[in-house]
Phi, psi and omega in degrees: 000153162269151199211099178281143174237072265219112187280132172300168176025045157231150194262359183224116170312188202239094180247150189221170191230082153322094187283019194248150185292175163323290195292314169299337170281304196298279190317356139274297162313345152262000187267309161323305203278337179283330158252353174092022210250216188261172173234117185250132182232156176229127184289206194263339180253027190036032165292149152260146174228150188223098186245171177269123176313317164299355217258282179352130199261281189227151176231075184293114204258136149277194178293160155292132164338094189285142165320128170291138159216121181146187204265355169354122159245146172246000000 
């Protein structure tokens, strides 16, 4: 799923692409925002994105991932 972040005082969100549900991210971002600690995520290409929780603006959760259809390689 996607997942927009929006950092104070940056002009550009932050998007990460999530093999984890909803209910599992917000229970990260808040178990984060609840110690003050960083909220570290890792995407579907095993990238880490590491932001300061407090730092966090907004948090837009998309949809889950629909299965890709066409000749693509991902």
């Amino acid at each position: 799923m996607e997942i927009k972040i929006g950092v104070k005082n940056l002009a550009r969100e932050v998007v990460v692409d999530l093999d984890q549900t909803a209910e599992a991210f917000k229970a990260t971002f808040e178990k984060a925002l609840a110690d003050g600690t960083v909220l570290s995520l890792t995407d579907t290409h095993g990238r880490q994105v590491i932001i300061p929780a407090d730092a966090v603006a907004y948090v837009e959760i998309g949809q889950p991932n629909a299965r890709p259809v066409g000749f693509g390689s991902l």
